[in-house]
C-alpha positions in Angstrom: 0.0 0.0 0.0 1.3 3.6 -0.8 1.8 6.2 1.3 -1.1 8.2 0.0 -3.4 5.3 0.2 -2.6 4.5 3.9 -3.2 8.1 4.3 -6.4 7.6 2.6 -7.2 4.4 4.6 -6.7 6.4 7.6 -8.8 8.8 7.3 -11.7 7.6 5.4 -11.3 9.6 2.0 -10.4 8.6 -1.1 -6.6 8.5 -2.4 -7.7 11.2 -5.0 -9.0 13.6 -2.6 -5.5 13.1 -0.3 -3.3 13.2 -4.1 -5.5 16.6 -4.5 -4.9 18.0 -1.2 -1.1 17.2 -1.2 -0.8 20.0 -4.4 -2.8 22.2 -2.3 -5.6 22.1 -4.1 -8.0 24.7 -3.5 -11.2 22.4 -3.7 -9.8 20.6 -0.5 -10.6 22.3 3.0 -8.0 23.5 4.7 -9.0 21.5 7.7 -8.5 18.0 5.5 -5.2 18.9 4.2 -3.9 19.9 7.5 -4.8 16.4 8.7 -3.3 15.1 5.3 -0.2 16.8 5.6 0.5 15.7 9.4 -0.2 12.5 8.1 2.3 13.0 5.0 5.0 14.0 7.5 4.7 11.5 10.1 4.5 8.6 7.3 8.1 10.4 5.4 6.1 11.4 2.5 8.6 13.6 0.9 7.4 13.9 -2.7 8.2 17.7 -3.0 9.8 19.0 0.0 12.7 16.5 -0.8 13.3 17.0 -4.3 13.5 21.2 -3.5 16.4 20.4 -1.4 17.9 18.5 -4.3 20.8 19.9 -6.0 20.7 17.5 -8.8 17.2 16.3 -10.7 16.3 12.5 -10.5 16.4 10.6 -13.5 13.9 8.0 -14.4 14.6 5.2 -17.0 11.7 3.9 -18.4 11.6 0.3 -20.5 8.1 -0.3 -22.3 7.7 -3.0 -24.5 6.0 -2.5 -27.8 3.2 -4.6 -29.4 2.7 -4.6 -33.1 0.7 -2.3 -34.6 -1.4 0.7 -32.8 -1.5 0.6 -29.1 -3.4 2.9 -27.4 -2.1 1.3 -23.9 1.3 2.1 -24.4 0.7 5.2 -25.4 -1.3 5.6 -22.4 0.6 4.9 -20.0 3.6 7.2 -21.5 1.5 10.0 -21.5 0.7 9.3 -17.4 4.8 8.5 -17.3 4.9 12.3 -18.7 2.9 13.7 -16.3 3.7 12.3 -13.1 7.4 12.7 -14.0 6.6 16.8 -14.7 4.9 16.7 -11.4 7.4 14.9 -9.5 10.2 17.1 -10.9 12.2 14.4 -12.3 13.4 13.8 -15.8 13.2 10.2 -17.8 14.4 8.2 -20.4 12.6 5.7 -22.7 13.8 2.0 -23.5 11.5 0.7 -26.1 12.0 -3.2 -27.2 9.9 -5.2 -29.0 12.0 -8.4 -28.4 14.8 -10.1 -27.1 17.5 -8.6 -29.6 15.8 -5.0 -29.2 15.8 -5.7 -25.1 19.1 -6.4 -25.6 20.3 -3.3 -27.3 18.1 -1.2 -24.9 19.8 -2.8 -22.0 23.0 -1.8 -23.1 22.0 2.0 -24.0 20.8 1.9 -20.5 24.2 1.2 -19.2 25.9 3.9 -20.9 23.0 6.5 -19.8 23.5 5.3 -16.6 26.8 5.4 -16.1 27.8 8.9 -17.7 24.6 10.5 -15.7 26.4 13.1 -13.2 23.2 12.6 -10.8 23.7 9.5 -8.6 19.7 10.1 -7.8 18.0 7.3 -10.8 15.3 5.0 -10.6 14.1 2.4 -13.0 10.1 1.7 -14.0 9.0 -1.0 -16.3 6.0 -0.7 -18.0 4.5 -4.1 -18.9 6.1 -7.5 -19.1 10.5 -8.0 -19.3 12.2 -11.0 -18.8 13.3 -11.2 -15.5 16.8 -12.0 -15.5 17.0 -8.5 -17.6 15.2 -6.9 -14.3 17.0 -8.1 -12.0 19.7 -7.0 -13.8 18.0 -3.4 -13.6 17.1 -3.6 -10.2 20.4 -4.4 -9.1 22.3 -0.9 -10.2 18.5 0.9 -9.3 15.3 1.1 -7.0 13.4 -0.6 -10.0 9.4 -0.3 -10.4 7.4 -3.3 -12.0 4.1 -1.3 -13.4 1.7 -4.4 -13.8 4.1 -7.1 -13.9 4.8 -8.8 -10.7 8.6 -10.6 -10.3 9.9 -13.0 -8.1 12.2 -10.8 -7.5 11.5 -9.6 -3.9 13.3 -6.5 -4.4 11.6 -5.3 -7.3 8.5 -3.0 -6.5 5.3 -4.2 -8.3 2.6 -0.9 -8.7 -0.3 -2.6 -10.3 -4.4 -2.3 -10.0 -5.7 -4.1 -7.4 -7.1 -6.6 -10.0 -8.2 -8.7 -7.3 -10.6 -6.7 -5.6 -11.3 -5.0 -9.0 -12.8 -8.0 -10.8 -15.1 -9.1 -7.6 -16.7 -6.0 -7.6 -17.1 -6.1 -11.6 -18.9 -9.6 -10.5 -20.8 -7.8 -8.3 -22.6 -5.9 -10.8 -24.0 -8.0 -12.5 -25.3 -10.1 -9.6 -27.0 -7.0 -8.5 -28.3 -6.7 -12.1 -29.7 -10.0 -11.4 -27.5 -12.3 -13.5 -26.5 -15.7 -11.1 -25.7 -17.8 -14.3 -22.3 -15.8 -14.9 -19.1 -17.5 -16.9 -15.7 -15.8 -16.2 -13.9 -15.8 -19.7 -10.2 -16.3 -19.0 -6.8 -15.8 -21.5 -4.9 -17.7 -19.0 -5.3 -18.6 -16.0 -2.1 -19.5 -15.1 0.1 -16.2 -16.2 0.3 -14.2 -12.8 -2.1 -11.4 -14.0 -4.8 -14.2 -14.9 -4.3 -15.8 -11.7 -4.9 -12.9 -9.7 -8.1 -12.1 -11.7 -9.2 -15.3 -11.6 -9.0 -15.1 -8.0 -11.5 -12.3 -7.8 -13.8 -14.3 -9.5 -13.2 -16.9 -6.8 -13.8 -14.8 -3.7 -16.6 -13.4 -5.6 -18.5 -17.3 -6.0 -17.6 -17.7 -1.7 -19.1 -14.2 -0.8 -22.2 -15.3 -2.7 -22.5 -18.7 -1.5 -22.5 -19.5 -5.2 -21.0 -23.0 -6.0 -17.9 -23.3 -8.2 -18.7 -24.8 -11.8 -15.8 -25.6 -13.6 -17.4 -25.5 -17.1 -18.5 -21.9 -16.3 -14.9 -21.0 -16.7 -13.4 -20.8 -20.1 -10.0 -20.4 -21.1 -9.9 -18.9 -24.2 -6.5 -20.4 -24.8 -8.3 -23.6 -25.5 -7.7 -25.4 -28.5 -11.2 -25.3 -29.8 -11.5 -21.0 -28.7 -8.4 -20.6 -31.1 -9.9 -20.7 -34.3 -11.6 -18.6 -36.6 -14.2 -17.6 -34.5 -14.3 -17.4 -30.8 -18.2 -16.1 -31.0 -19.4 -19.2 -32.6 -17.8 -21.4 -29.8 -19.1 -19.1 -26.9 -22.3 -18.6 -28.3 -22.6 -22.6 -28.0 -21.7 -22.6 -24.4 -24.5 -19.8 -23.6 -27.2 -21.9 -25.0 -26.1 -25.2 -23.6 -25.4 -23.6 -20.0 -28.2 -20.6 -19.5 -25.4 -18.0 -19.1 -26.6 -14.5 -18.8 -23.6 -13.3 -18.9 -20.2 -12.9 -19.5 -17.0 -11.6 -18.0 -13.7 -11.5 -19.3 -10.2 -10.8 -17.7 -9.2 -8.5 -20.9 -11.1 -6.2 -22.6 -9.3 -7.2 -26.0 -11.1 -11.1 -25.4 -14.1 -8.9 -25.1 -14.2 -6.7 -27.7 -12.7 -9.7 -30.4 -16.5 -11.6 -29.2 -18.5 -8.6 -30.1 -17.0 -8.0 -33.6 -17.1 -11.6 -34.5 -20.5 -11.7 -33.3 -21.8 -8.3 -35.6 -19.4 -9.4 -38.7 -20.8 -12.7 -38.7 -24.9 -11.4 -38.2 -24.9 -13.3 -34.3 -27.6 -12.5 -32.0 -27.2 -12.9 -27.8 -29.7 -13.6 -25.7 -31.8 -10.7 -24.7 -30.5 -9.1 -21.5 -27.4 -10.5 -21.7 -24.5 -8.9 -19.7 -20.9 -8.4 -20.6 -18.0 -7.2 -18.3 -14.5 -6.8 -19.2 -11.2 -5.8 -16.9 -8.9 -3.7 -18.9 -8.5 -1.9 -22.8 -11.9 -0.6 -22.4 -10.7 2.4 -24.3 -9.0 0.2 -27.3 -12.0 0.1 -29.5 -14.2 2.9 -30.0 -17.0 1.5 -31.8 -18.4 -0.8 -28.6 -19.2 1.1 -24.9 -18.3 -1.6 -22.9 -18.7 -1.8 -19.2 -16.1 -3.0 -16.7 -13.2 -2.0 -14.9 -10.5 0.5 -16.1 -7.2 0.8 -14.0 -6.2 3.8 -12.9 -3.1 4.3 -14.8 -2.9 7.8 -14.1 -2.6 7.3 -10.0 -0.6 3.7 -10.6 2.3 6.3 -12.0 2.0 8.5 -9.7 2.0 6.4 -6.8 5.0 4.7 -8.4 7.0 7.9 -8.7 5.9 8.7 -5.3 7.6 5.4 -3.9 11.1 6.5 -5.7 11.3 9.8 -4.0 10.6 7.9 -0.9 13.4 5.4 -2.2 15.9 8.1 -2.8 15.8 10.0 0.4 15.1 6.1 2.8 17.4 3.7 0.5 16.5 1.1 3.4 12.9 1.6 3.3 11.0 -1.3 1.1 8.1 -1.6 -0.9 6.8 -4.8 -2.7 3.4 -5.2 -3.3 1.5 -1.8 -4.3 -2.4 -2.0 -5.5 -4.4 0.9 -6.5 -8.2 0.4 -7.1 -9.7 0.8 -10.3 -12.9 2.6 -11.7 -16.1 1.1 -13.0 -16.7 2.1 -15.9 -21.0 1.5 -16.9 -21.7 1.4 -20.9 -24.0 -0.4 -22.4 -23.4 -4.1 -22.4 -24.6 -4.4 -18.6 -28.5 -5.0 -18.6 -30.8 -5.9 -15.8 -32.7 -9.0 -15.2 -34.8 -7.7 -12.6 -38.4 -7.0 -13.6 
């Protein structure tokens, strides 16, 4: 947990309103920041009363892998490294790989930056997956940020959305919409991010009493989900099983069903529900409903932990979830007469 959500935790608000108050913003009552900022002090928050003291500005260097073609993520979450960067006063540097050769080349620019920087103050992020030996490799020369990703590497901060919590409340919505026959529409399972997601859909079937049904899960990774049309092969398990609705772990799984389903003239039931964790923003034609990360507070809570890094070297983070936001389009509908 970051600093600003413990202070957050504390006091009963939420992290927004304490990120808000610590730039003295003007919507905040003075009473509430003054509580904030005794907080901020007693817990060594040091975000910009440290860095004025500096001499030299911290450098950040930032690795992002790069998927083929258009990628509104990445580009997302540069524009959020931007910004919490500007606000943290620190400057960065971009590593962008699109595989192990291109990692490899990056790796080795980064060793040159690094060395011929004249401030000792730098800090590492990665944005999205690497293979690990390279970040332990990172982490070893830097205090190194996973954004997303979490490593085995116990040294390595992971700043991620609480994905957990995030797709049992997702769940939520649609029980309260009245759907009980739900399937939870998985890429994999197994991959750490899936795991943890898959989790949440767990704890969500034992806080509603609600049996586990192993053919209401359905890896998309399935021999038979791989082919030409992932619409046609759910659209038989809705009929056979009475599902009402559908959530998947990525919004891309999503938004592939909906296409294949208007491309190929595919009805769903009526009142059938969709959910999706993730890329909500990657297609524009479909408002789909769900949970969207919040990428802009994930950076800055991660920049946040370095300037706490920089001035305690011995203080250590590990584990750092930030809560997403529901988003409510139009694929959630209501069963309830």
């Amino acid at each position: 947990m970051s600093i600003q959500q413990e202070i957050a935790k504390r006091l009963e608000v939420s992290t927004s309103t304490v990120s808000r108050a610590l730039k003295d913003n003007p919507r905040i009552s003075q009473e509430l920041k003054n509580e904030i900022f005794r907080l901020a002090d007693e817990m060594g928050y040091t975000e910009k009363s440290h860095l004025k003291k500096l001499k030299v500005t911290p450098v950040v260097h930032v690795f992002i892998q790069q998927e083929e073609g258009t990628n509104k993520l990445e580009d997302l979450l540069l524009r959020h490294v931007v910004d919490a960067a500007k606000e943290s006063r620190m400057n960065f540097s971009v590593y962008k790989y699109r595989n192990a050769a291109s990692l490899e080349l990056q790796y080795k620019r980064f060793l040159q930056n690094y060395s011929t920087q004249k401030t000792k103050l730098q800090g590492a992020m990665i944005l999205k997956s690497m293979s690990e030996d390279y970040a332990i490799k990172i982490a070893k020369a830097l205090p190194t940020i996973s954004i997303n990703h979490r490593l085995k590497d116990e040294s390595i901060t992971t700043v991620r959305g609480s994905e957990e919590y995030d797709v049992e409340y997702m769940l939520n919505q649609l029980w309260d919409n009245g759907h009980r026959e739900i399937a939870f529409v998985a890429s994999d399972t197994l991959h750490p991010l899936g795991n943890s997601r898959f989790a949440g859909y767990l704890n969500f079937l034992k806080n509603k009493k609600s049996p586990f049904q192993d053919d209401k899960v359905i890896n998309v990774m399935r021999k038979e989900l791989t082919g030409d049309s992932l619409a046609k092969a759910l659209l038989v398990q809705i009929k056979q099983q009475g599902i009402t609705a559908m959530a998947f772990t990525t919004g891309i799984q999503a938004f592939r069903f909906l296409s294949e389903l208007k491309n190929d003239s595919m009805l769903l039931p009526d009142k059938f529900s969709i959910v999706a964790y993730d890329h909500l923003n990657e297609n524009d034609e479909y408002n789909l409903s769900g949970i969207q990360p919040d990428y802009a507070l994930i950076m800055e809570s991660a920049f946040e932990i370095l300037n706490v890094r920089f001035n305690r070297k011995s203080l250590k983070f590990h584990n750092v979830s930030v809560p997403g936001e529901f988003m409510l389009g139009e694929t959630v509908h209501s069963l309830k007469s």
